[in-house]
C-alpha positions as CSV (number, residue, x, y, z in Angstrom):
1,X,-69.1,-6.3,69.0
2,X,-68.2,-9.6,66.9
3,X,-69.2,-12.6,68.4
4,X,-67.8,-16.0,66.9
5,X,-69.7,-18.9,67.7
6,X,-69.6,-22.9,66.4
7,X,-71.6,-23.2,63.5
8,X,-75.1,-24.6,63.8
9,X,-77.2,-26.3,61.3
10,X,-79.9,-23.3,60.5
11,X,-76.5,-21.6,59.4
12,X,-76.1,-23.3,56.0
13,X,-78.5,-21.5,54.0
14,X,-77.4,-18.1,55.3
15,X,-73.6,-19.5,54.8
16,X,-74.4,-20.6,51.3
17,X,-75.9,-16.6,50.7
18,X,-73.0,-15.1,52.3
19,X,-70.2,-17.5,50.0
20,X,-72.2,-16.7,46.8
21,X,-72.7,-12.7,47.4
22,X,-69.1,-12.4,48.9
23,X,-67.2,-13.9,45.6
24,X,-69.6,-12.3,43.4
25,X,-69.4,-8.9,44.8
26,X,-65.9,-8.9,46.3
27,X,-63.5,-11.4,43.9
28,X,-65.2,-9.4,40.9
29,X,-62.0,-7.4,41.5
30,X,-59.7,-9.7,40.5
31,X,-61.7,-12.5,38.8
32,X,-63.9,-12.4,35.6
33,X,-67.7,-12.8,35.7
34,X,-67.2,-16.1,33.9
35,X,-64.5,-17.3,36.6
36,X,-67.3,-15.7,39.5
37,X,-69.9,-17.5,38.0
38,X,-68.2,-21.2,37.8
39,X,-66.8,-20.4,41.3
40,X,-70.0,-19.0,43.5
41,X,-72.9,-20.4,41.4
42,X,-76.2,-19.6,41.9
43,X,-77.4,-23.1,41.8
44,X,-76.1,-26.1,43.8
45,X,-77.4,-29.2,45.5
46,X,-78.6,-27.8,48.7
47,X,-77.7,-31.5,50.6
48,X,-74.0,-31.2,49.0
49,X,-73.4,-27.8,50.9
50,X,-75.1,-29.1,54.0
51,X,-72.9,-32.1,53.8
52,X,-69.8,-29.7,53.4
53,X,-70.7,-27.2,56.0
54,X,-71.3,-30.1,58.7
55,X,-67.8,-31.7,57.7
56,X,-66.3,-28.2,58.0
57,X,-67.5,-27.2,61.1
58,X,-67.1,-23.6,60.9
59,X,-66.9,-20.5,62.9
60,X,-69.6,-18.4,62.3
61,X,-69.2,-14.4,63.1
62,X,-72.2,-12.1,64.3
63,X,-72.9,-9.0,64.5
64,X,-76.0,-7.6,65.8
65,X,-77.1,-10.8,65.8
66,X,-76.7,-11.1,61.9
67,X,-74.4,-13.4,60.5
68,X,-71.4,-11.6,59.1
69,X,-68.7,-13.8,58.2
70,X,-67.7,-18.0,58.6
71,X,-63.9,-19.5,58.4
72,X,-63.5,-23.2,59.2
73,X,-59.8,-24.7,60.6
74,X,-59.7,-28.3,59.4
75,X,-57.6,-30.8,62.1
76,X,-54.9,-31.0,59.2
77,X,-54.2,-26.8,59.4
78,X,-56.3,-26.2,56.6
79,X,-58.3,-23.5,55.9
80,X,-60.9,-24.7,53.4
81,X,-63.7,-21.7,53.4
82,X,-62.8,-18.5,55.3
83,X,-66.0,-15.6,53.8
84,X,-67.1,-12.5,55.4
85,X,-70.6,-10.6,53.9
86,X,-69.3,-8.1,51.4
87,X,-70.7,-5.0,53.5
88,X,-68.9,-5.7,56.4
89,X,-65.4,-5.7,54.6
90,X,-63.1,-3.7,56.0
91,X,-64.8,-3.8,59.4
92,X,-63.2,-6.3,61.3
93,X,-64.4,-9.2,60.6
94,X,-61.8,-11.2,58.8
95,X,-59.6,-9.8,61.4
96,X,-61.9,-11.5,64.4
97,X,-62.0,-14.7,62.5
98,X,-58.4,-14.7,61.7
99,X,-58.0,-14.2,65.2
100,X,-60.1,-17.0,66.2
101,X,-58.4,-19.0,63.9
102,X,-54.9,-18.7,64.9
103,X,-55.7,-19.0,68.9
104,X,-57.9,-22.8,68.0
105,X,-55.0,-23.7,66.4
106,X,-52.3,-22.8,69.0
107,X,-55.2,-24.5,71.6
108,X,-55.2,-27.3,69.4
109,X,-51.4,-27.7,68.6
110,X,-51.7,-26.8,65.7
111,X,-48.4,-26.0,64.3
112,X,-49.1,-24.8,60.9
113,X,-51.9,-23.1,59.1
114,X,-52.4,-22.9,55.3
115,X,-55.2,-22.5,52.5
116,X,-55.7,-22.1,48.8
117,X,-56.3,-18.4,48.8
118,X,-57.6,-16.5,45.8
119,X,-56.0,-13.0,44.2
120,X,-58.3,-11.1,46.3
121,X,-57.7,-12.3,49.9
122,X,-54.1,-12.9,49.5
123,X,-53.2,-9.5,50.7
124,X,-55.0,-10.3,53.6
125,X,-53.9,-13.5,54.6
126,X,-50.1,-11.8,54.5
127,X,-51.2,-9.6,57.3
128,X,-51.0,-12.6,59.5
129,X,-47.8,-13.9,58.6
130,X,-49.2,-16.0,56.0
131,X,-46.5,-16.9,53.5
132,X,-46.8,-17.6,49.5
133,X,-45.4,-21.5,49.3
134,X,-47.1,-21.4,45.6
135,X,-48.6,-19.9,43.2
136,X,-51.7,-22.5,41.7
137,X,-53.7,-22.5,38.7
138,X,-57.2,-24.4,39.4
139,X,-60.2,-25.4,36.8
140,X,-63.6,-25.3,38.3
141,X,-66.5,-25.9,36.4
142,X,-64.9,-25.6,33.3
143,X,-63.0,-21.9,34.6
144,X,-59.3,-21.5,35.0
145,X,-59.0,-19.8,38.6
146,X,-55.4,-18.5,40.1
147,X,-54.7,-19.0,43.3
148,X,-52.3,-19.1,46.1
149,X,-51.2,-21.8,48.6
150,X,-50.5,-20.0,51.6
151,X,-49.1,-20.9,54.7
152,X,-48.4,-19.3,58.6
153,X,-46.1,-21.4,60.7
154,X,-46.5,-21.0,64.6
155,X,-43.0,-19.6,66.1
156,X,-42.9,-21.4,68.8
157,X,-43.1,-24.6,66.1
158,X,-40.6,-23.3,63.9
């Protein structure tokens, strides 16, 4: 069974291992090694990522008390990070965060959802009514990335 639970501190390292191996292994699909590379890279400023993970506030999926998977819901709607370990793909555990993600923001009153979503997840995201407002071109470290701006509208909002 997936449990989701608020993220804890200890968590960054293991969420910073799980970001890196997921777009290395699983965007690799869609992306080039060079675009992989300047997106998930191997080094980084461990404080930074702490910084971002406490600011985030994610939601952190287990199973078997290993964590699988993290997705945050920002106040705003947005979805900044939303990661799930590459050998659980296909297992549920996107669906179980997803899940989370859309009952926090109907608790919270939330009316609308969205995130930058990459090639690779957009199929995904489309499975829960997420909608393509855009389609986005984005440099990172000196990388051109697509993406897609992707939103879900509550109905009870619309």
């Amino acid at each position: 069974m997936i449990i989701i639970r608020n993220y804890q501190e200890a968590d960054a390292p293991i969420l910073r291992k799980l970001f890196v191996s997921s777009v290395r292994r699983v965007a690799i699909r869609d992306y080039s090694q060079a675009q992989v590379e300047a997106w998930a890279p191997q080094a980084y400023d461990k404080q930074t990522w702490d910084s971002k993970m406490a600011q985030n506030r994610p939601f952190v999926a287990i199973l078997n008390d290993r964590i699988v998977g993290y997705a945050d819901l920002q106040s705003s709607g947005y979805i900044d990070h939303f990661y799930c370990h590459w050998r659980q793909q296909g297992q549920g555990v996107g669906t179980s965060l997803m899940q989370f993600i859309i009952e926090d923001s109907q608790r919270r009153n939330i009316s609308r959802i969205y995130s930058d979503v990459s090639i690779t997840a957009m199929p995904f995201f489309k499975r829960f009514d997420f909608e393509i407002v855009s389609e986005q071109t984005v440099s990172v470290r000196g990388q051109t990335l697509k993406n897609y701006k992707m939103e879900r509208t509550s109905p009870k909002h619309q």
